[in-house]
C-alpha positions in Angstrom: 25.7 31.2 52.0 25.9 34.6 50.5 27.5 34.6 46.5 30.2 37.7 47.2 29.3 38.9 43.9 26.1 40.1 44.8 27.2 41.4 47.8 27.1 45.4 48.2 29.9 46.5 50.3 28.9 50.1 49.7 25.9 49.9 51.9 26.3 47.0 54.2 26.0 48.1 57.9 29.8 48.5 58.8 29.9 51.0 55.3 27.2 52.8 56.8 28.3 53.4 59.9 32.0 54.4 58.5 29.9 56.9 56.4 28.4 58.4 58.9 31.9 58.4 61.2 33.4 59.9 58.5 30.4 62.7 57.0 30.7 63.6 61.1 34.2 64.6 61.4 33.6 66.6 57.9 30.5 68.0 59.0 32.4 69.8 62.2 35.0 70.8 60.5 32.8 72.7 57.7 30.2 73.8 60.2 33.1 75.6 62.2 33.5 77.8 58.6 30.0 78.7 58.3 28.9 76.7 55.6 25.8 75.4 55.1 24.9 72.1 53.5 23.1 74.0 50.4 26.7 75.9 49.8 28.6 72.6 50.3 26.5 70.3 47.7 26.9 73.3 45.1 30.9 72.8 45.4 32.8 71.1 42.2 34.1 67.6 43.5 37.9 69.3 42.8 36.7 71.8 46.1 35.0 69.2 48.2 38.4 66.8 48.0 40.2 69.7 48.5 38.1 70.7 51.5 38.1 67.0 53.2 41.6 66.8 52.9 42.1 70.2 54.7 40.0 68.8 57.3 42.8 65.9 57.6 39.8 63.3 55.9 40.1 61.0 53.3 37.9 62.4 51.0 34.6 60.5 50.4 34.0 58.7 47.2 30.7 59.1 46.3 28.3 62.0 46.8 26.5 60.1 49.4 28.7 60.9 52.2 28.7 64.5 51.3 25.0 64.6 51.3 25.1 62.9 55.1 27.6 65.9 55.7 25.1 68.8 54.1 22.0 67.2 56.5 24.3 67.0 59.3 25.6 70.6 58.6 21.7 72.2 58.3 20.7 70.3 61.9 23.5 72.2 63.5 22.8 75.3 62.0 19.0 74.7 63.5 20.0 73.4 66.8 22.4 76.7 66.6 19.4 78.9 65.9 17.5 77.5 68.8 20.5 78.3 71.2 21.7 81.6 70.0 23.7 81.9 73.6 25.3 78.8 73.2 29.4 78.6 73.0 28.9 76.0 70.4 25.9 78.0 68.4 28.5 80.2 66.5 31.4 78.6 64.1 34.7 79.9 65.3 36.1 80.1 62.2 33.6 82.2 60.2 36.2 84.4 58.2 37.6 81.2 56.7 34.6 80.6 54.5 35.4 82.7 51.9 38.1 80.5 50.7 35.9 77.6 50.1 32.2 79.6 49.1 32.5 82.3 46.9 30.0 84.8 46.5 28.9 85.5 43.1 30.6 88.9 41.4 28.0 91.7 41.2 28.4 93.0 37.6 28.9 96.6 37.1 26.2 98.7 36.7 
């Protein structure tokens, strides 16, 4: 019999698969607003809660999950490039990603 203190319920098989359930349904919902996994890992943890909550997600816990979201989100955005005439090869919701990446200010010259 298994001691339950050394027991890692972070990364058991049903954890995984939850994970993965779960860095899906984010993955959708960000890929829909054009952002790709390098944009998303480069987000404060205040934007990514923010951001999983606005997708109606609990948001993840650990970094993990949001790093199965960021590969998720950059094999869409390849399958999408393979399939330019695809429906489902261009987010519908493009214009929002401005509220969640900002592009860096280009100082005066």
């Amino acid at each position: 019999m298994t001691d339950p203190n050394e027991v890692d319920f972070a990364h058991t098989d049903a954890a995984d698969r939850k994970r993965r359930e779960k860095a899906t349904e984010l993955a959708r919902y960000i890929w829909e607003r054009a952002i790709s996994g390098a944009e998303l890992l480069d987000l404060p943890d205040a934007q990514l809660r923010k951001l999983a909550r606005e997708a109606s997600v609990n948001p993840p816990s650990t970094r993990e999950t949001w790093t199965v979201v960021a590969e998720q989100l950059d094999e869409k955005s390849r399958w999408a490039a393979a399939h330019p005439g695809h429906p489902r090869a261009t987010p519908a919701h493009a214009d929002e990603k401005i509220m969640w990446v900002k592009r860096p200010i280009q100082p005066w010259s």
